[in-house]
OpenMM code with the backbone's topology and positions (N, CA, C; nanometers):
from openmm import Vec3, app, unit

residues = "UNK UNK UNK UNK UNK UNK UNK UNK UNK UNK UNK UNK UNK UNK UNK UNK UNK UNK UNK UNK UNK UNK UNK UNK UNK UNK UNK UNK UNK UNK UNK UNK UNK UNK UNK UNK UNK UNK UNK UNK UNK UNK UNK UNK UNK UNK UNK UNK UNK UNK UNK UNK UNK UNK UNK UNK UNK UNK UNK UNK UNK UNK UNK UNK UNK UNK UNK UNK UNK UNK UNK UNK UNK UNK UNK UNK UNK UNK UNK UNK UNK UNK UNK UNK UNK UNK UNK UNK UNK UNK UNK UNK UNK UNK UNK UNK UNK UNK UNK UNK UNK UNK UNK UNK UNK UNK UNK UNK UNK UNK UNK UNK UNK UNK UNK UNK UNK UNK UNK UNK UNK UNK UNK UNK UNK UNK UNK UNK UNK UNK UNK UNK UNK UNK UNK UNK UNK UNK UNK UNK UNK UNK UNK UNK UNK UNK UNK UNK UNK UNK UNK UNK UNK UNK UNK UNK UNK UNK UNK UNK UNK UNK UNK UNK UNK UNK UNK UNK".split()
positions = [
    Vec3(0.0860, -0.1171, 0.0000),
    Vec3(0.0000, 0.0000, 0.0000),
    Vec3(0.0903, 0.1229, 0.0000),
    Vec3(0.0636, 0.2003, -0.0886),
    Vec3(0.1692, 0.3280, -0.1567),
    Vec3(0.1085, 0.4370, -0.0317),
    Vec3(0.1872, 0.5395, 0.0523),
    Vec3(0.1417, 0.5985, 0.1136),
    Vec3(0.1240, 0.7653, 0.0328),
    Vec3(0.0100, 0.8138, 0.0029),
    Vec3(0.0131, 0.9680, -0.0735),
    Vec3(0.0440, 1.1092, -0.0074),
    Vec3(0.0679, 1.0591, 0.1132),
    Vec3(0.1114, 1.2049, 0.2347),
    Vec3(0.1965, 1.2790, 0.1827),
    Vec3(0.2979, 1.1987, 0.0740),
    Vec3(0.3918, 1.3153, 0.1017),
    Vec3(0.3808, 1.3711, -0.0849),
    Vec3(0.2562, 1.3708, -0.1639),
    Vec3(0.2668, 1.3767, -0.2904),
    Vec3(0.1409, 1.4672, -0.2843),
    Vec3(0.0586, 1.4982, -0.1565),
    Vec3(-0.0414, 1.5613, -0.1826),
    Vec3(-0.0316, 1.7680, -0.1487),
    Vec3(-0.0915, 1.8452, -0.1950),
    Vec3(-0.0701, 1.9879, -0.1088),
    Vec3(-0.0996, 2.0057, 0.0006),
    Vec3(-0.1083, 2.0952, 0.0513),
    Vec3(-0.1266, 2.1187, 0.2326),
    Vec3(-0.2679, 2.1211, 0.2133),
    Vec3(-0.3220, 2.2208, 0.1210),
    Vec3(-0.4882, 2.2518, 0.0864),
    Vec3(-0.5406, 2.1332, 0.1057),
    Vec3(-0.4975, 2.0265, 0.0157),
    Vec3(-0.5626, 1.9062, -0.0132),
    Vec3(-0.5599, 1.8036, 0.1439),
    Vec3(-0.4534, 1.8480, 0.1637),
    Vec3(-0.4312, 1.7038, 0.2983),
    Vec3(-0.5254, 1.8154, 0.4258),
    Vec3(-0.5422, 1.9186, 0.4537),
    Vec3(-0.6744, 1.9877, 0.5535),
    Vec3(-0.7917, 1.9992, 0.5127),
    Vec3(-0.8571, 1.9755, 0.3919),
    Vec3(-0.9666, 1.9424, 0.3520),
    Vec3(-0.9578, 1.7581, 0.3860),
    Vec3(-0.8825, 1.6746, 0.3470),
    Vec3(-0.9263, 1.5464, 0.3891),
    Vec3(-0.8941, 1.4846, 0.4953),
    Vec3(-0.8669, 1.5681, 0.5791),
    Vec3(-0.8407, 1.5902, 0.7123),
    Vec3(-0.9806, 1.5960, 0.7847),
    Vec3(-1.0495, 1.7168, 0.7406),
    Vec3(-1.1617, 1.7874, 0.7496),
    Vec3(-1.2509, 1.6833, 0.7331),
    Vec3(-1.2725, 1.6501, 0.6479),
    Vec3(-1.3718, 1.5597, 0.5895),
    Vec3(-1.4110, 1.4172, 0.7169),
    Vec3(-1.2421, 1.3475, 0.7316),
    Vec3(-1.2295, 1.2701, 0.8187),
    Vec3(-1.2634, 1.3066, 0.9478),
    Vec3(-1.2523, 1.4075, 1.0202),
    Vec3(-1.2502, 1.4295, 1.1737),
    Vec3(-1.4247, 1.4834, 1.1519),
    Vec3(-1.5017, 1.5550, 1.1196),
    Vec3(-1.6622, 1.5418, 1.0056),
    Vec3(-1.6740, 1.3750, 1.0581),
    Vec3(-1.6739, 1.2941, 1.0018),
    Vec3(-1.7134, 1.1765, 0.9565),
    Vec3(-1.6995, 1.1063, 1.1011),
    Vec3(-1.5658, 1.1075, 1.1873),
    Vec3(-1.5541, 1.0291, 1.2380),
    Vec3(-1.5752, 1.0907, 1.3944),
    Vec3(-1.6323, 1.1714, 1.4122),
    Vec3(-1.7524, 1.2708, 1.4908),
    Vec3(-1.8656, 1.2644, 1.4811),
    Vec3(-1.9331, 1.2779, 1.3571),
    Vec3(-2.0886, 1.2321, 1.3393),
    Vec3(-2.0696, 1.1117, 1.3341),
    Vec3(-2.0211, 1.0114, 1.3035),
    Vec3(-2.0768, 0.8764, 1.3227),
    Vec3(-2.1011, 0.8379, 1.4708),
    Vec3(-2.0881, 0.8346, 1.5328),
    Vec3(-2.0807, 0.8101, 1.6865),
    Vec3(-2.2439, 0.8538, 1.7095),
    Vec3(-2.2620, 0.9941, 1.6937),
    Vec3(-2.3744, 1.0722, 1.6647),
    Vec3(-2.5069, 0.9922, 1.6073),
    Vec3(-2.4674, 0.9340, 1.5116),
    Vec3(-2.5665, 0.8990, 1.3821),
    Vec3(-2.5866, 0.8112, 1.4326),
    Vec3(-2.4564, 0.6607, 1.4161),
    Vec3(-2.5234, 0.5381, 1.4568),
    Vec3(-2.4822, 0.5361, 1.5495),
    Vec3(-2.5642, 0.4345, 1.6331),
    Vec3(-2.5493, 0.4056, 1.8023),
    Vec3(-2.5225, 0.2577, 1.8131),
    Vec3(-2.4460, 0.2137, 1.6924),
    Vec3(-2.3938, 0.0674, 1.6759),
    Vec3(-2.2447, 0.0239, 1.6974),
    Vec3(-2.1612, 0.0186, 1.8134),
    Vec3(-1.9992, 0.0250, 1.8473),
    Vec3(-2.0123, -0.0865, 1.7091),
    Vec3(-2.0553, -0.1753, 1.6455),
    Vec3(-1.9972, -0.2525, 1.5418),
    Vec3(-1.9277, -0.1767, 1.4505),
    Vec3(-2.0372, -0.0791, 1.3849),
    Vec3(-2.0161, -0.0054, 1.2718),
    Vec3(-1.9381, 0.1349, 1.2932),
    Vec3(-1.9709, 0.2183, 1.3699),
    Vec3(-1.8859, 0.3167, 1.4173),
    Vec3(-1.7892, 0.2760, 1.4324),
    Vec3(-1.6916, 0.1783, 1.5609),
    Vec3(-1.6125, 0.1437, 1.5534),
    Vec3(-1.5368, 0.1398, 1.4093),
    Vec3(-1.5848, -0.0192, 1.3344),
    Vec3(-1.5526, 0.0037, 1.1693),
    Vec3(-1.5018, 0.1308, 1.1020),
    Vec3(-1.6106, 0.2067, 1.1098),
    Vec3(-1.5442, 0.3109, 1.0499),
    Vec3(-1.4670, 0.3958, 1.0754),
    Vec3(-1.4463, 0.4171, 1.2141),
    Vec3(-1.3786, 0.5034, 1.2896),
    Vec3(-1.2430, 0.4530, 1.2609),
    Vec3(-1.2036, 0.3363, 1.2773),
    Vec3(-1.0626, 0.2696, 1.2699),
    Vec3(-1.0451, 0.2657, 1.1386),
    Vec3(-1.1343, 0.2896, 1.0134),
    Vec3(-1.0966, 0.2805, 0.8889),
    Vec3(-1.0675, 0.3900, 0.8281),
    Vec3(-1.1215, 0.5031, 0.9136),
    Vec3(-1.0455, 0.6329, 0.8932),
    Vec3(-0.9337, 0.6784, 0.9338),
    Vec3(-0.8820, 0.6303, 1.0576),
    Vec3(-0.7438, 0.6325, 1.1151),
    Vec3(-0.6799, 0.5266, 1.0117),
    Vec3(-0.7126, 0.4000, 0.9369),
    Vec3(-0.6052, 0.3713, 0.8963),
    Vec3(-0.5795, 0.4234, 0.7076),
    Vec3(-0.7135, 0.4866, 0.6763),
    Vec3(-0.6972, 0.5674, 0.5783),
    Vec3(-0.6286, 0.6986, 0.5680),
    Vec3(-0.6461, 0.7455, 0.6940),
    Vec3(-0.5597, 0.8514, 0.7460),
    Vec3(-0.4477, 0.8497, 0.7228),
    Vec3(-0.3640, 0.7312, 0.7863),
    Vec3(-0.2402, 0.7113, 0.7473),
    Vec3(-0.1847, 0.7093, 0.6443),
    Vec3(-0.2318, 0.6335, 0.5873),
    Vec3(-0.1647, 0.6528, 0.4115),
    Vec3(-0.1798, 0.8200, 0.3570),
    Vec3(-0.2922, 0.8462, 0.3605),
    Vec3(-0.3066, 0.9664, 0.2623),
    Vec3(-0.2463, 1.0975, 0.3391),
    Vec3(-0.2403, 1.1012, 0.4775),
    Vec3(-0.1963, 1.2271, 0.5434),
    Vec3(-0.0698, 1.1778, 0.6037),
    Vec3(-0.0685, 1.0819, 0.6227),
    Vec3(0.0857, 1.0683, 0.7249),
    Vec3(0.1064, 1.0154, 0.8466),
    Vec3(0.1239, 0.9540, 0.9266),
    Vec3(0.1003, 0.9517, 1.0699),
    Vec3(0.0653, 1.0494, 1.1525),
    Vec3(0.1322, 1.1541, 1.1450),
    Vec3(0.1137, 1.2754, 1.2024),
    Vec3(-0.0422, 1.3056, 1.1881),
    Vec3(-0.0628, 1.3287, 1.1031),
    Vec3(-0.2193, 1.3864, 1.0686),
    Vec3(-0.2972, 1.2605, 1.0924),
    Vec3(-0.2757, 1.1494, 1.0978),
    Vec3(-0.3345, 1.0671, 1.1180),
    Vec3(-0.3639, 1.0423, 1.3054),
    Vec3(-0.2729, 1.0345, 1.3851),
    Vec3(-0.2545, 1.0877, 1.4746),
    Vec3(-0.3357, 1.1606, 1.5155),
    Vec3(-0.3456, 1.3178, 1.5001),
    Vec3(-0.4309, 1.4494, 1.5035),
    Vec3(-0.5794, 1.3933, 1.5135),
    Vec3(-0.5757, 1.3167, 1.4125),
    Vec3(-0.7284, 1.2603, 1.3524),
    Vec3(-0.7916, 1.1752, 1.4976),
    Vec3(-0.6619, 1.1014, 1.5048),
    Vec3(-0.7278, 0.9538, 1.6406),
    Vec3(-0.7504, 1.0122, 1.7660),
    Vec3(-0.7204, 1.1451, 1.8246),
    Vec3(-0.7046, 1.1957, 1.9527),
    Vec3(-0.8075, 1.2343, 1.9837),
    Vec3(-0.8920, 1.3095, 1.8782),
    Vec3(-1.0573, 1.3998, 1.8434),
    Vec3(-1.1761, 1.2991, 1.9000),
    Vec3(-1.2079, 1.1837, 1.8217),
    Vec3(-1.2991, 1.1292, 1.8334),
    Vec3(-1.3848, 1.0926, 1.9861),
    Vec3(-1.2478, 1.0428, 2.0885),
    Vec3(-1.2943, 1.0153, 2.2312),
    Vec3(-1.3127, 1.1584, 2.2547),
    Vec3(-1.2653, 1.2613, 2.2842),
    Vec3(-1.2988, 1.3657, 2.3402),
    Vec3(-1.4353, 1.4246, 2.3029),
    Vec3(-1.4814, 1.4432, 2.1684),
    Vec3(-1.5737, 1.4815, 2.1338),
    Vec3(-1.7072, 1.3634, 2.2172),
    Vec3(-1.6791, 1.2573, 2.1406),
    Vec3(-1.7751, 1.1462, 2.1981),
    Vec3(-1.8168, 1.1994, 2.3600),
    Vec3(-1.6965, 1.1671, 2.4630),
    Vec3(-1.7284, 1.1778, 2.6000),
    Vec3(-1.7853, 1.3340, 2.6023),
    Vec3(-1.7996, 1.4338, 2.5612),
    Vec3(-1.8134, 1.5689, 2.5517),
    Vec3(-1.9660, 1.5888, 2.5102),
    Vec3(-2.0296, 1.4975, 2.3928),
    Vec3(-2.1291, 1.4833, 2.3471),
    Vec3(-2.2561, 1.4307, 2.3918),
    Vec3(-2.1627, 1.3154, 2.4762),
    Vec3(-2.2307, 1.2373, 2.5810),
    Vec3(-2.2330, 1.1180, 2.5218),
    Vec3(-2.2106, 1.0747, 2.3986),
    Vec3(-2.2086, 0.9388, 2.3894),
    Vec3(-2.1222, 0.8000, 2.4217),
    Vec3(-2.0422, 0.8694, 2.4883),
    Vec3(-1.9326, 0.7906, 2.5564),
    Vec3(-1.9791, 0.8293, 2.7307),
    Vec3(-2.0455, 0.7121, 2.8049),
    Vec3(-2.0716, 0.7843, 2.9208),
    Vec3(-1.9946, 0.7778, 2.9961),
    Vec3(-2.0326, 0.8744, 3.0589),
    Vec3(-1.8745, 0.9914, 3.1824),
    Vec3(-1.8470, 0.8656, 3.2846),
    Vec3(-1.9139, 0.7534, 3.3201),
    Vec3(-1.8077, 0.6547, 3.3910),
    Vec3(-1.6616, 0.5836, 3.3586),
    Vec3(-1.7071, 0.5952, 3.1710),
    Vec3(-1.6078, 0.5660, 3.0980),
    Vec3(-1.4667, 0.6286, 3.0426),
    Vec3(-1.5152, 0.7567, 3.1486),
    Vec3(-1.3885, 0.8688, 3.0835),
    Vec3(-1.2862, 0.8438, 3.1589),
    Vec3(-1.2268, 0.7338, 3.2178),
    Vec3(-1.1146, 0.6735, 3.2488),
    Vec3(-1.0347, 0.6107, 3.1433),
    Vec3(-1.1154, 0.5651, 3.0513),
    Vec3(-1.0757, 0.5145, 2.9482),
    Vec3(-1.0150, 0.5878, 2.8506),
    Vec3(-1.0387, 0.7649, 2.7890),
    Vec3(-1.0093, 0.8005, 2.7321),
    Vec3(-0.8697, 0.8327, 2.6947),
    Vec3(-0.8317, 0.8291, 2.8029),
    Vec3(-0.6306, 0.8301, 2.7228),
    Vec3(-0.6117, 0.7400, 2.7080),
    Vec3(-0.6477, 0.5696, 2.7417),
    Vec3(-0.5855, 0.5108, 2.6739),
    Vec3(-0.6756, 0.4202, 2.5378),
    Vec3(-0.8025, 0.4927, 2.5249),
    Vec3(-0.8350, 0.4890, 2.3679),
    Vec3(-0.7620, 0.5742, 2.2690),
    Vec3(-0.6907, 0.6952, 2.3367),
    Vec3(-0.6439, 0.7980, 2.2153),
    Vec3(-0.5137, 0.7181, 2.1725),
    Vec3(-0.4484, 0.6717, 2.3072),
    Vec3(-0.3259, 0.6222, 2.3526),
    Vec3(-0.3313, 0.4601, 2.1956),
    Vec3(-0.4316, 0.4129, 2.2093),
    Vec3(-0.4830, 0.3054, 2.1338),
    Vec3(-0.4953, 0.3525, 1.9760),
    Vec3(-0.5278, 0.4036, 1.9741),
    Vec3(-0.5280, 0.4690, 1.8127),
    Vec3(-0.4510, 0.5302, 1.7735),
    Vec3(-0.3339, 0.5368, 1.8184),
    Vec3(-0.1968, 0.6267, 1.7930),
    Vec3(-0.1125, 0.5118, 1.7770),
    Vec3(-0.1161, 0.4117, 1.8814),
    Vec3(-0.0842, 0.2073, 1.8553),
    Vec3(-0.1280, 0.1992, 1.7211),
    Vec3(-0.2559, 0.1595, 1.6805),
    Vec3(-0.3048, 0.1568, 1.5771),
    Vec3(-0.2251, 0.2377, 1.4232),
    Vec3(-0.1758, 0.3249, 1.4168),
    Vec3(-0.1472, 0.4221, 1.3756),
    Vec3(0.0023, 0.3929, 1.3270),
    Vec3(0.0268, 0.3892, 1.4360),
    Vec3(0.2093, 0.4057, 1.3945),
    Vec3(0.2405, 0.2549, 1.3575),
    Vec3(0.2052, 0.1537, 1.4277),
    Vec3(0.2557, 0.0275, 1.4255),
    Vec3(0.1850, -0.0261, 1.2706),
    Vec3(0.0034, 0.0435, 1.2340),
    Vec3(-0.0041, 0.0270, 1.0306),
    Vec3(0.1173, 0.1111, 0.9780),
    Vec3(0.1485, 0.1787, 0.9976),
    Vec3(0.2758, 0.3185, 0.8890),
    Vec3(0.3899, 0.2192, 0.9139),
    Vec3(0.4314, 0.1963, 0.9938),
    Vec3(0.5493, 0.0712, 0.9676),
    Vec3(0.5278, -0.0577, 0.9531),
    Vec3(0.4254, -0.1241, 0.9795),
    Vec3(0.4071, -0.2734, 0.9451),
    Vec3(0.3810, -0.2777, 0.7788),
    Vec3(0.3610, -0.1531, 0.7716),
    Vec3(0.2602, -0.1352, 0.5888),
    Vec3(0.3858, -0.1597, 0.4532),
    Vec3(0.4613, -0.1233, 0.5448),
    Vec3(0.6187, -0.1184, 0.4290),
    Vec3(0.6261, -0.2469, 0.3955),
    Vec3(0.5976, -0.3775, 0.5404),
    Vec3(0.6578, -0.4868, 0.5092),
    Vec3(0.4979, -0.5584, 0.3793),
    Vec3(0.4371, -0.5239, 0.4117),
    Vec3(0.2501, -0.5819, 0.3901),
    Vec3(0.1501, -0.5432, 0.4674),
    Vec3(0.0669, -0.4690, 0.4092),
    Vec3(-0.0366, -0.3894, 0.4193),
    Vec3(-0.1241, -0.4445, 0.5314),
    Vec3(-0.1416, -0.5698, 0.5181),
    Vec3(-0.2194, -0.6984, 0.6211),
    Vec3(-0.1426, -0.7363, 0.7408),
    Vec3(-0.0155, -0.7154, 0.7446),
    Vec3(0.0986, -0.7859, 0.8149),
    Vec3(0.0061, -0.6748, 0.9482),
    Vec3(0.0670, -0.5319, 0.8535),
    Vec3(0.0121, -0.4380, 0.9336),
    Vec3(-0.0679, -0.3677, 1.0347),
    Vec3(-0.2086, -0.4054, 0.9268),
    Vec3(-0.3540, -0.3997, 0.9434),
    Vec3(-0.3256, -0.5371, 1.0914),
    Vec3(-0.2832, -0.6379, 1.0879),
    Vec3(-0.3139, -0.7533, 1.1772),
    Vec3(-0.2606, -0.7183, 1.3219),
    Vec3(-0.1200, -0.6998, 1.2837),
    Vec3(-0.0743, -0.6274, 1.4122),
    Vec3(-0.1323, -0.5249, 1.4901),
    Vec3(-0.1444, -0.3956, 1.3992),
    Vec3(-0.2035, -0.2899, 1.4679),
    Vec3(-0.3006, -0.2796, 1.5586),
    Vec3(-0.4054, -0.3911, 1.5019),
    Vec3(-0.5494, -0.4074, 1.5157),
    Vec3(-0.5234, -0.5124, 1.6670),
    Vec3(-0.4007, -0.5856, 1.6377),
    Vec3(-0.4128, -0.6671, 1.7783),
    Vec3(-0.3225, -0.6114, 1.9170),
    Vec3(-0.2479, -0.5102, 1.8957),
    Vec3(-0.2047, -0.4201, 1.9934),
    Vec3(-0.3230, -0.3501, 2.0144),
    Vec3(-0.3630, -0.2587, 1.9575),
    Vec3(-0.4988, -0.1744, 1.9834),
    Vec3(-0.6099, -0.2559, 2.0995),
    Vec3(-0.6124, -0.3919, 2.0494),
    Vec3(-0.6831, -0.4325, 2.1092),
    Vec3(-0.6598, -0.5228, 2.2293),
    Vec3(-0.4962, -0.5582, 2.2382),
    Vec3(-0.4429, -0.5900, 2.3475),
    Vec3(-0.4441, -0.4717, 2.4675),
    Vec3(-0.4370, -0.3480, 2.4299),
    Vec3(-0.3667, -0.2064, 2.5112),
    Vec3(-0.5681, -0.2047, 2.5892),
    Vec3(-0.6185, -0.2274, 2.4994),
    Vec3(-0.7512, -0.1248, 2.5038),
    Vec3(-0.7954, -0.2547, 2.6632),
    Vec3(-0.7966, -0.3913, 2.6108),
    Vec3(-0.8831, -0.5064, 2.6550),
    Vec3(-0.8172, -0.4998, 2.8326),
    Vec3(-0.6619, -0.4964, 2.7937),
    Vec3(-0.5892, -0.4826, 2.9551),
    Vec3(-0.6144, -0.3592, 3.0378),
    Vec3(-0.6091, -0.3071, 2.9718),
    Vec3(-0.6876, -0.1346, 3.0628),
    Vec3(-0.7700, -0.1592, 3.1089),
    Vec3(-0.8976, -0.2306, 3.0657),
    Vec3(-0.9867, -0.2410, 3.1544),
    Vec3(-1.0135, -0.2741, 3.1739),
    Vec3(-0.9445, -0.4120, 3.1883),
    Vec3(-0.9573, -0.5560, 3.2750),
    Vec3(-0.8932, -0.4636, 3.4552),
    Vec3(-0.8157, -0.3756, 3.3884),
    Vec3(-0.7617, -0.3258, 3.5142),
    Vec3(-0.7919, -0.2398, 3.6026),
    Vec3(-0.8678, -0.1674, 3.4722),
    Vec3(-0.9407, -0.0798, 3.5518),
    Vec3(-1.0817, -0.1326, 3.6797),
    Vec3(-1.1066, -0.2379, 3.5824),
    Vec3(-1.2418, -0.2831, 3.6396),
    Vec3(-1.1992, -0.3678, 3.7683),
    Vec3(-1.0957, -0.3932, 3.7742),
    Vec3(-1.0498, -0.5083, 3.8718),
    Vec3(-0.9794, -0.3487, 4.0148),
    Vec3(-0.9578, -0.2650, 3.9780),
    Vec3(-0.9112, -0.2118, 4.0737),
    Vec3(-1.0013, -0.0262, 4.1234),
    Vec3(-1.0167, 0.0027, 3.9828),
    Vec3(-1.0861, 0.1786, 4.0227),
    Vec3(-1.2672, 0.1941, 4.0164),
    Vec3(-1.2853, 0.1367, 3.8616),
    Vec3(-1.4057, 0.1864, 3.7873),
    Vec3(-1.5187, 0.0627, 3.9481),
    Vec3(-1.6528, 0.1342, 3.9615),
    Vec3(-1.7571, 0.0337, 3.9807),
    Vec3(-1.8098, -0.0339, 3.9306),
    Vec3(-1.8513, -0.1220, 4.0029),
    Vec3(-1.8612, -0.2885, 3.9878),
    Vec3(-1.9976, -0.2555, 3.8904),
    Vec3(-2.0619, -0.1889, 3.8988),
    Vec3(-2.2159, -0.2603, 3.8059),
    Vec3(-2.1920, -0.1454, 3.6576),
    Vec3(-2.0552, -0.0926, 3.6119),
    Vec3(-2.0365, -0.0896, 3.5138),
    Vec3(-1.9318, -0.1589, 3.4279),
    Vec3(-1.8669, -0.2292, 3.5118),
    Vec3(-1.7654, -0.3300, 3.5073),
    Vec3(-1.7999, -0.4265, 3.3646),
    Vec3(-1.9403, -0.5196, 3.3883),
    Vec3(-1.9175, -0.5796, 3.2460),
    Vec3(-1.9391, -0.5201, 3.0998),
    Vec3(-2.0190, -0.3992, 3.1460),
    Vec3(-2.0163, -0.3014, 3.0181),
    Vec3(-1.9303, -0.2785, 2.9563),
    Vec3(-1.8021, -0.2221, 2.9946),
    Vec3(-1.6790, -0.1504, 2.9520),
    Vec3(-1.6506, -0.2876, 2.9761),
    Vec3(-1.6010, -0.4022, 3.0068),
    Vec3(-1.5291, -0.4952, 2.9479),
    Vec3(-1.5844, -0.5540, 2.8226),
    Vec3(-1.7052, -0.5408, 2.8069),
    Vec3(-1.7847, -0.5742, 2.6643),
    Vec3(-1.7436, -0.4913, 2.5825),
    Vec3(-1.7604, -0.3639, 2.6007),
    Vec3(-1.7073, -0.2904, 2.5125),
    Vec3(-1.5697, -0.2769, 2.4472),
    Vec3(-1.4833, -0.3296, 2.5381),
    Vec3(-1.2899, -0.2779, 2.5468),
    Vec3(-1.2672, -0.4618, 2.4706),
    Vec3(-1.3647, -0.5498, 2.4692),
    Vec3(-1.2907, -0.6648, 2.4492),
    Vec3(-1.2701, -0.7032, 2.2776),
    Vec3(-1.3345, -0.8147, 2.2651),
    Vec3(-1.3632, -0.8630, 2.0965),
    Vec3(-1.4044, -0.7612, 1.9852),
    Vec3(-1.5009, -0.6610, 2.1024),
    Vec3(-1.5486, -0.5636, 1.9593),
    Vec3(-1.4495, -0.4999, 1.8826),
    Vec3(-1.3106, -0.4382, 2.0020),
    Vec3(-1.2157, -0.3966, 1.9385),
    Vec3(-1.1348, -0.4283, 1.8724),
    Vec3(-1.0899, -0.5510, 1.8772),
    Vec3(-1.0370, -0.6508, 1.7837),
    Vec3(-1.0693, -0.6723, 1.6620),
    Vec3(-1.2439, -0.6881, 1.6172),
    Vec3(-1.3371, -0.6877, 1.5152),
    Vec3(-1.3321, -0.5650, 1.4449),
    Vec3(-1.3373, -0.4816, 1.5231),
    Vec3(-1.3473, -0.3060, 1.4446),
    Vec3(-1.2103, -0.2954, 1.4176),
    Vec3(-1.0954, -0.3260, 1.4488),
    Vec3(-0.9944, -0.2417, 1.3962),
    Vec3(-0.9957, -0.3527, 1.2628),
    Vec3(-1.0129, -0.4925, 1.2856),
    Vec3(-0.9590, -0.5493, 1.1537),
    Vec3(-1.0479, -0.5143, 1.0294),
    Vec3(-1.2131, -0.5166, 1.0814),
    Vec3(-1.2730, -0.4674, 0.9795),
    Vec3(-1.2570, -0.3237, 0.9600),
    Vec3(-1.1858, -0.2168, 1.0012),
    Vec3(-1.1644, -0.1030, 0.9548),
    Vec3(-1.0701, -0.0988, 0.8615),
    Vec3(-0.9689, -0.1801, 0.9122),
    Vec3(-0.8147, -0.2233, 0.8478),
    Vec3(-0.8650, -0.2577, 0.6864),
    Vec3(-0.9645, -0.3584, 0.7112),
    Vec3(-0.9878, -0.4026, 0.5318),
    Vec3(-1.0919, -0.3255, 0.4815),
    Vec3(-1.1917, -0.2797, 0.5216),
    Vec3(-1.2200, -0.1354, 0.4506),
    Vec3(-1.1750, 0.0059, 0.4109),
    Vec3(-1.0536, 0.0232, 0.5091),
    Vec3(-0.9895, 0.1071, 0.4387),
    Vec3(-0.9079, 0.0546, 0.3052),
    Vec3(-0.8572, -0.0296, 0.3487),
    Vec3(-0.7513, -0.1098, 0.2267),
    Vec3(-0.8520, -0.1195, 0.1111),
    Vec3(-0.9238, -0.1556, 0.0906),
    Vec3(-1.0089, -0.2024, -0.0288),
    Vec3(-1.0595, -0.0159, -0.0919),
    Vec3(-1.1015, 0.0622, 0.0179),
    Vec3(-1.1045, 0.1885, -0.0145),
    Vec3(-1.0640, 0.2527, -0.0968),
    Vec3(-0.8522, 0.2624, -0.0182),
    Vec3(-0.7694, 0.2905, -0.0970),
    Vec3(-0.7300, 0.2189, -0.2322),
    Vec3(-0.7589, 0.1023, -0.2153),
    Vec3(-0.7219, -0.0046, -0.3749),
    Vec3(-0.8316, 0.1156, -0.4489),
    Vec3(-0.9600, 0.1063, -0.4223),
    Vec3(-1.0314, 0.1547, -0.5389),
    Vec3(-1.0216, 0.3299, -0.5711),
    Vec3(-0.9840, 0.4284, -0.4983),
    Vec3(-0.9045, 0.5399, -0.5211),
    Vec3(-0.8098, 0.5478, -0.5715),
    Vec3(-0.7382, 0.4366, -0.5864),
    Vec3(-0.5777, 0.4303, -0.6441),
    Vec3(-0.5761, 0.3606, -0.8330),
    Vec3(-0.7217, 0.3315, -0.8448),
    Vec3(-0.7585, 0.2818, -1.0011),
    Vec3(-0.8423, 0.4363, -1.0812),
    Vec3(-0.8375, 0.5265, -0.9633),
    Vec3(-0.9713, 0.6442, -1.0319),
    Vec3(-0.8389, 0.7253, -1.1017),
] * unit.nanometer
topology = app.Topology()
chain = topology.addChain("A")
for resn in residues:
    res = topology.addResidue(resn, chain)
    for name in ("N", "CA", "C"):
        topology.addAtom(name, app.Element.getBySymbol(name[0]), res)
């Protein structure tokens, strides 16, 4: 997977910047499905990467929890979690931009299973030592398999994305 960050203008890479941090703000909003949000959310961070860079990609992954918990759709018991979801999508992030050199999938596989190693132990830990007990299996439902599922299916929807942008 060819990365376009460094072939595009500044204009061009803050408009699809724009577009992305848009998208991956209202979805949360729109649907109230962690399957699909998730999905897409991680398929914009890993579309991010290629076309803006890590850096901007980065920028992109930090927005989403804050806004969410801010919006209210992330509820405020859960805002323990938020640095290390941003913390998680920056994993996500850097570990696709270098796994991607070797294979795009190598990448996508790894990323998606740190993300979801970092995310699942947080709050196994959290729940075992700070957060209360009768939100405990929630946020472990939430922090476990789904994240695993969403980053890989973000991973191959972005990829298939970019394949078909890269034939236009």
């Amino acid at each position: 997977m060819t990365s376009y960050a460094l072939t595009l203008s500044v204009p061009v890479k803050i408009s699809i910047f724009s577009v992305l941090l848009a998208a991956t703000v209202l979805a949360p909003l729109v649907i109230r499905s962690q399957a699909v949000t998730g999905t897409f959310v991680n398929a914009a961070l890993f579309a991010a990467t290629v076309i803006l860079g890590p850096a901007g990609a980065i920028l992109l992954g930090l927005m989403p929890s804050i806004i969410a918990f801010g919006s209210g759709t992330l509820p405020a018991p859960l805002a323990p979690m938020i640095p290390f979801i941003m913390l998680g999508n920056t994993i996500l992030i850097v570990i696709f931009h270098y796994g991607m050199r070797k294979n795009a999938f190598i990448g996508i596989g790894l990323a998606a299973f740190l993300k979801f190693t970092l995310l699942y132990g947080t709050a196994y830990f959290l729940v075992s030592k700070i957060l209360p007990v009768k939100i405990a299996p929630a946020l472990l439902a939430m922090m476990s398999w789904p994240q695993l599922f969403t980053a890989l299916a973000g991973g191959l929807a972005a990829y298939t994305f970019l394949r078909g942008i890269r034939k236009i």
